[in-house]
C-alpha positions in Angstrom: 25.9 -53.3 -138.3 24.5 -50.1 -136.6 25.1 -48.1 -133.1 22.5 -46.3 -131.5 23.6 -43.0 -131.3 23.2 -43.5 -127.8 26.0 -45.9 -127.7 28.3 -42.7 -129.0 28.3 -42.3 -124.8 30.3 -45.4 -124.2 32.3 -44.6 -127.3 40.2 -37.8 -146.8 40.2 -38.1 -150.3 37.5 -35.5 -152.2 34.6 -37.7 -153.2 32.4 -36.5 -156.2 29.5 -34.3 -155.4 26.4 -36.4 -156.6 25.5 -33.0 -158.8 26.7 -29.1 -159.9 26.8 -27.4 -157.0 28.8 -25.4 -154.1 32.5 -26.5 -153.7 33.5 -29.7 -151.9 34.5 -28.6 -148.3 36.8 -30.6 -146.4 38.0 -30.7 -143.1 41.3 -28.8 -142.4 43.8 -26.3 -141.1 42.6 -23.3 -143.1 42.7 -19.8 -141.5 39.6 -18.5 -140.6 37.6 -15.5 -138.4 38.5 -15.5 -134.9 36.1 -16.8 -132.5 33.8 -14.4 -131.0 33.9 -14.2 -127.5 32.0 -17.3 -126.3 29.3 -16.9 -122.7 28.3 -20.1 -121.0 25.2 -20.0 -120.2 24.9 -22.9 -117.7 26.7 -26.3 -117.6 26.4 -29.5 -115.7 23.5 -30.9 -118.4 23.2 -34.5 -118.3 23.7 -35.4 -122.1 22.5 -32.4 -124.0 22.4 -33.4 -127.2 20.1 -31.0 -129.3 19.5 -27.2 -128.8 16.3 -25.3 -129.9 16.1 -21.2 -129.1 13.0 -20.9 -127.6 10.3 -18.4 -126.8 11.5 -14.6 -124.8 15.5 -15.1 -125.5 15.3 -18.8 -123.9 17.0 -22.4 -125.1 15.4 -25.5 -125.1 17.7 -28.2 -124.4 16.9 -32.1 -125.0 18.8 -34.0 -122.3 18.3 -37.0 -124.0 19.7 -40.0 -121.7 18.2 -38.6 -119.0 14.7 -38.4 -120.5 14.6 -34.5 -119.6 13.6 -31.9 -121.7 14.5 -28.3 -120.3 14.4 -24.6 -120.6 16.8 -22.4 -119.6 16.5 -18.8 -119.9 19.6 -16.5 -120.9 20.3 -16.4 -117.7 20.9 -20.1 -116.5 17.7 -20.3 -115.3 16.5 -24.1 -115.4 12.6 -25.1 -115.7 11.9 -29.3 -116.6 9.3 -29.4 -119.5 9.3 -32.9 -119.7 10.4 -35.4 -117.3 10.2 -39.1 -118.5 12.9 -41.0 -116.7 13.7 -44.5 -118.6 12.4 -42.3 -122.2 15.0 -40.7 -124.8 14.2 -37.7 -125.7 15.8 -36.0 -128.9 15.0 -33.4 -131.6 13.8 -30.3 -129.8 13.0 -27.7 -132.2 10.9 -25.0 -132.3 8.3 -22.8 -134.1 5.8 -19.9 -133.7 4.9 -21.4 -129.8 5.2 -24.8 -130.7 7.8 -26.8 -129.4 8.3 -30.2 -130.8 10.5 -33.0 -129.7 10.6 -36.9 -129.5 9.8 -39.3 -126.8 11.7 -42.4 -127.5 11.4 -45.6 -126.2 14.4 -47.4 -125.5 14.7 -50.8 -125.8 17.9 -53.3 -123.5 21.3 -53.0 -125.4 22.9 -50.9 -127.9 21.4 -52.5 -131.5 18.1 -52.7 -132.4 16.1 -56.1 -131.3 13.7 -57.4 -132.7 10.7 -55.7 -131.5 9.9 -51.9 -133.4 10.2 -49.7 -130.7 7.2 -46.5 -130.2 9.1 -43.4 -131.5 6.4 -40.5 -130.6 6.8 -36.9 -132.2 5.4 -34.8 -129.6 4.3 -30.8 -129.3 3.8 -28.3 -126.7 1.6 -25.7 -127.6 2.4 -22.0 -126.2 -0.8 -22.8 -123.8 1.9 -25.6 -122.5 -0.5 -28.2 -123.9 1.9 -31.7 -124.6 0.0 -34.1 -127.2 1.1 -36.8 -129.9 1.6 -35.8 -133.7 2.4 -39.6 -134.4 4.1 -42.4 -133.8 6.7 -42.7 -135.8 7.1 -46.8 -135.7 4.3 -47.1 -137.7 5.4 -45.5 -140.6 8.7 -47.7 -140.4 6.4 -50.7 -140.2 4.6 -49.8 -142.8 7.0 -48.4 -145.5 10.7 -49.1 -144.1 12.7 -47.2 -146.7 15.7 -49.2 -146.5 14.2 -52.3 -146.1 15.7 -53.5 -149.7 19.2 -52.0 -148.8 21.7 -54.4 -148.3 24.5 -52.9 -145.5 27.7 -54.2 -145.3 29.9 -56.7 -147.5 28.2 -56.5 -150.7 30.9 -58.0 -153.5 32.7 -60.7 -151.2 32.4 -64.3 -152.3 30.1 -66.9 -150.1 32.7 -68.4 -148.7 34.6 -65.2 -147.3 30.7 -63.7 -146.3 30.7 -67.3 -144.4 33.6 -66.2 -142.1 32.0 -62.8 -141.0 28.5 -63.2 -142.0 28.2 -60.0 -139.3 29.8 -58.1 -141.9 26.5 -58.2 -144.2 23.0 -57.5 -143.1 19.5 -55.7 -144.9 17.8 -52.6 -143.4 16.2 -53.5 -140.2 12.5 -52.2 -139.1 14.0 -49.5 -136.6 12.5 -45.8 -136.0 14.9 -43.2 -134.0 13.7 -39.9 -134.9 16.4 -37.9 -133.5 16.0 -34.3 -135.2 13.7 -31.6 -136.3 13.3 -28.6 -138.0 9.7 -27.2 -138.6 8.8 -26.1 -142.1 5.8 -26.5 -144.4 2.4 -27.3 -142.8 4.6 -29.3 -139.8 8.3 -30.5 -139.0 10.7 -32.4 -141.1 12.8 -35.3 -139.1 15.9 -36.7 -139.7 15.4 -40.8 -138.7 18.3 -42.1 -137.5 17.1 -45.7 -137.5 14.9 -45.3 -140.6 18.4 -43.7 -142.3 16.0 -41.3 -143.9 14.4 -38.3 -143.8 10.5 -37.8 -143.5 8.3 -34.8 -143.6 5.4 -35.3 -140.9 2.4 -32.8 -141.0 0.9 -30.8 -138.2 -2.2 -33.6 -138.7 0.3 -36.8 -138.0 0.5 -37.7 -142.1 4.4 -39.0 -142.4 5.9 -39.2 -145.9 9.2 -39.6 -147.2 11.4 -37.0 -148.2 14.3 -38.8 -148.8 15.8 -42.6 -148.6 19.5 -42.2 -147.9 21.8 -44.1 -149.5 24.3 -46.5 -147.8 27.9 -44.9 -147.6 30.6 -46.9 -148.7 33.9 -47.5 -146.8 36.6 -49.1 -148.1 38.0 -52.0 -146.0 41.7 -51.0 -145.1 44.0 -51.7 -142.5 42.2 -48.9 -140.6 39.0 -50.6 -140.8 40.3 -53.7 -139.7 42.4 -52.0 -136.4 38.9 -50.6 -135.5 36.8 -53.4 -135.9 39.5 -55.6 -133.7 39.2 -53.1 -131.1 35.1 -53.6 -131.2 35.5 -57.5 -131.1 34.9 -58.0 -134.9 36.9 -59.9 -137.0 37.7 -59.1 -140.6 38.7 -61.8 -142.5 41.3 -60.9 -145.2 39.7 -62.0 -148.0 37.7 -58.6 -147.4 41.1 -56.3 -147.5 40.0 -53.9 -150.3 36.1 -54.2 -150.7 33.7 -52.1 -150.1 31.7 -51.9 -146.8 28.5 -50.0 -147.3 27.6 -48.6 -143.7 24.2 -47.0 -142.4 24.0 -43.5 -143.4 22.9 -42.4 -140.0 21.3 -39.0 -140.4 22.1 -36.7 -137.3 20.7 -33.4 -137.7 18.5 -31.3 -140.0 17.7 -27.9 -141.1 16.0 -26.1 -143.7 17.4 -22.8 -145.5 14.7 -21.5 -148.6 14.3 -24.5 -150.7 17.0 -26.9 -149.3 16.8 -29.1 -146.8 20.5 -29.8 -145.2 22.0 -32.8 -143.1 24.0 -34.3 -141.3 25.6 -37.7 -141.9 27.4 -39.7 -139.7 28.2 -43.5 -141.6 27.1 -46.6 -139.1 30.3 -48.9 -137.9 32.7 -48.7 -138.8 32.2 -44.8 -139.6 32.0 -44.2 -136.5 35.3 -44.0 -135.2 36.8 -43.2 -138.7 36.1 -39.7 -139.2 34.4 -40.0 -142.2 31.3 -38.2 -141.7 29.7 -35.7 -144.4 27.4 -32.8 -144.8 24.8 -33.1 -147.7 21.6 -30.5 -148.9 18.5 -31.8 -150.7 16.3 -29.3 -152.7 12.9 -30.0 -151.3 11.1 -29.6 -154.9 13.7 -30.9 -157.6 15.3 -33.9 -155.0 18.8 -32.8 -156.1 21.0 -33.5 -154.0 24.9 -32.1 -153.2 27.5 -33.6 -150.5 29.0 -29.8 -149.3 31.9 -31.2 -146.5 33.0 -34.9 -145.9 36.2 -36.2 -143.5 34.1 -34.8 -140.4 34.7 -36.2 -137.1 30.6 -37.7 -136.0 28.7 -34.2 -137.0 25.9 -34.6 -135.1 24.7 -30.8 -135.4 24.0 -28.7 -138.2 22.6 -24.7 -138.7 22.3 -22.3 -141.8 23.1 -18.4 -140.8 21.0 -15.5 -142.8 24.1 -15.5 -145.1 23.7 -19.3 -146.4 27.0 -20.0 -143.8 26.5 -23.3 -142.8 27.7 -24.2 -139.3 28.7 -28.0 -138.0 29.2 -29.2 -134.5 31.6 -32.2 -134.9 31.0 -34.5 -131.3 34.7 -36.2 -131.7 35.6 -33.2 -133.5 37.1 -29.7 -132.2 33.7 -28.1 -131.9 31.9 -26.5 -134.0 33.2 -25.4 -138.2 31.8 -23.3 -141.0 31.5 -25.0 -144.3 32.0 -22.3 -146.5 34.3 -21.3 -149.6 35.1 -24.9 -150.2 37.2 -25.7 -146.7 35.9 -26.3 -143.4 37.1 -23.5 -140.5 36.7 -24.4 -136.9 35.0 -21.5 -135.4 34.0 -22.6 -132.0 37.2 -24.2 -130.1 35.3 -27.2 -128.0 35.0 -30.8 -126.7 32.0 -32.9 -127.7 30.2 -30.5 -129.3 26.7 -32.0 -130.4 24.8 -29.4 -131.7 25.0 -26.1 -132.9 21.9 -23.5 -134.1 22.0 -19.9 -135.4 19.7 -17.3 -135.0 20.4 -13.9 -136.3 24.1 -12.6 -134.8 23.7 -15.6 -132.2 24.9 -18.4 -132.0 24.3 -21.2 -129.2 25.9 -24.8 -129.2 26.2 -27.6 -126.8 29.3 -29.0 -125.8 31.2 -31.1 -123.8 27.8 -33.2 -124.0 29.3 -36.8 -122.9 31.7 -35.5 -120.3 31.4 -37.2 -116.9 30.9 -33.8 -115.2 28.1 -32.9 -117.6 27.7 -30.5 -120.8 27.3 -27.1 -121.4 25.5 -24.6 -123.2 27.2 -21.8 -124.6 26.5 -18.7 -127.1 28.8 -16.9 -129.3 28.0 -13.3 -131.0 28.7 -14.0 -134.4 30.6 -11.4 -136.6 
């Protein structure tokens, strides 16, 4: 079973880091620096969900739902860049006068059907030039990284799978590119229907960085409660087991030789607070979980002194994972991205509210 991160509108225990590395961070209570003083730039954006700075002191702002992508200067000054009603558009980054972003088409309802979707990575040259990279579909259609994972109830018997066959399903063809970071001869991309993350040159060739592996769950009373409340049922025969969810990634960045990213777990992770902050080295593959017990990170940056930042969206705004804890920096409400460039840093929150989101900066210290 998977959500759309689109559908997040409508909406513990240390585990073992997977090698040596940096301390396991968890989420917590731990006393940290106090806030800078925080400056909202402008407010009333219609779903912001990803943050770029841009060219001359500016942010460019994805306002994905709406199919806008804007930029706003430091000011509050507002200018449309793109303007595709009907279209998500996600994963605004940018680089050296290039903005990239994706144009997403969105199909009826919140889970995938059964028709591959167009997922376009796009760029606007400083000229303001828009054109195609690719289209990341194909690449699904042709390599689907997860299409031998097996989500879900894995151990249960066939006569318990019988009563919630939902509760089991393999990797489905489904491309959502939903961020990006530029870096070696073009932009890496964190697919949130792929689960993976690819590397796409400036040319349009996609390959795989990284397969993501299904995060497991286990089925207590918890579980159940939530899965009620969705209109699921869990039989008891599956009290105990093991559900192996999507491993959605939500953001990406890159910091030297190490990719970093985001991880918020598919229903029934959801809603459980279980999400998790992982690096890759881009040349070895190694790979370390650095925070887990996060509530939906959906944002991720890396300051000039390897501080890594993470905007929780049913969180309390945006942490540091550093020194093995997670401290809450940024005090806020549906915080959905977070980026950091030299002292500043700029985040996005109150992205779902009714009365629209804001963007705001903080001088860091």
């Amino acid at each position: 079973m998977r959500s759309r991160i689109a559908t997040l509108a409508a909406a513990c225990t240390c585990a073992m880091i997977m090698t040596a590395g940096p301390a396991l961070a968890q989420s917590g209570n731990s006393p940290g620096p106090t806030p800078g003083p925080v400056t909202e730039i402008t407010s009333g954006l219609v779903s912001p969900l990803k943050v770029a700075f841009g060219p001359d002191g500016s942010f460019l702002v994805a306002e994905s739902f709406a199919g806008l992508l804007s930029s706003i200067s430091a000011t509050g000054e507002k200018s449309v860049l793109v303007n595709a009603p009907g279209q998500e558009i996600a994963g605004v980054s940018y680089q050296d006068g290039t903005t990239y972003y994706f144009n997403n088409d969105q199909g009826a309802g919140p889970e995938p059907g059964g028709v591959l979707l167009p997922a376009r990575l796009m760029k606007i040259t400083s000229a303001g030039v828009t054109t195609q990279i690719t289209d990341l579909s194909e690449f699904e259609a042709t390599d689907n990284p997860d299409g031998d994972t097996i989500y879900g109830v894995r151990d249960a018997s066939d006569e318990c799978l019988d009563l919630a066959p939902y509760m089991q399903s393999p990797g489905e063809l489904f491309s959502h590119p939903y961020s990006s970071v530029p870096g070696d001869d073009g932009v890496y991309v964190g697919d949130a229907g792929a689960n993976a993350i690819l590397h796409v040159t400036d040319d349009g060739d996609v390959t795989l960085v990284k397969a993501l592996r299904a995060e497991p769950i286990e089925i207590d009373a918890a579980v159940i409660a939530l899965a009620a409340q969705m209109g699921m049922i869990v039989p008891d025969c599956m009290l105990g087991l093991t559900y192996y969810a999507q491993p959605v990634p939500t953001d990406v960045t890159v910091k030297g030789q190490w990719l970093y990213y985001t991880v918020l777990p598919g229903v029934p992770g959801e809603g459980l607070g279980v999400g998790k902050v992982y690096r890759v080295h881009l040349q070895s593959g190694v790979t370390q979980l650095l925070a887990e017990n996060l509530a939906a990170p959906t944002g991720i940056a890396v300051s000039r002194d390897n501080t890594v930042y993470v905007a929780q969206l049913f969180g309390d705004g945006v942490s540091t994972v550093k020194n093995g804890c997670t401290v809450n920096v940024l005090p806020a409400m549906m915080a959905s991205d977070v980026q950091v460039k030299g002292n500043t840093l700029v985040a996005l929150t109150n992205a779902l509210a009714a009365t629209g989101g804001s963007l705001v900066t903080m001088r860091l210290r």
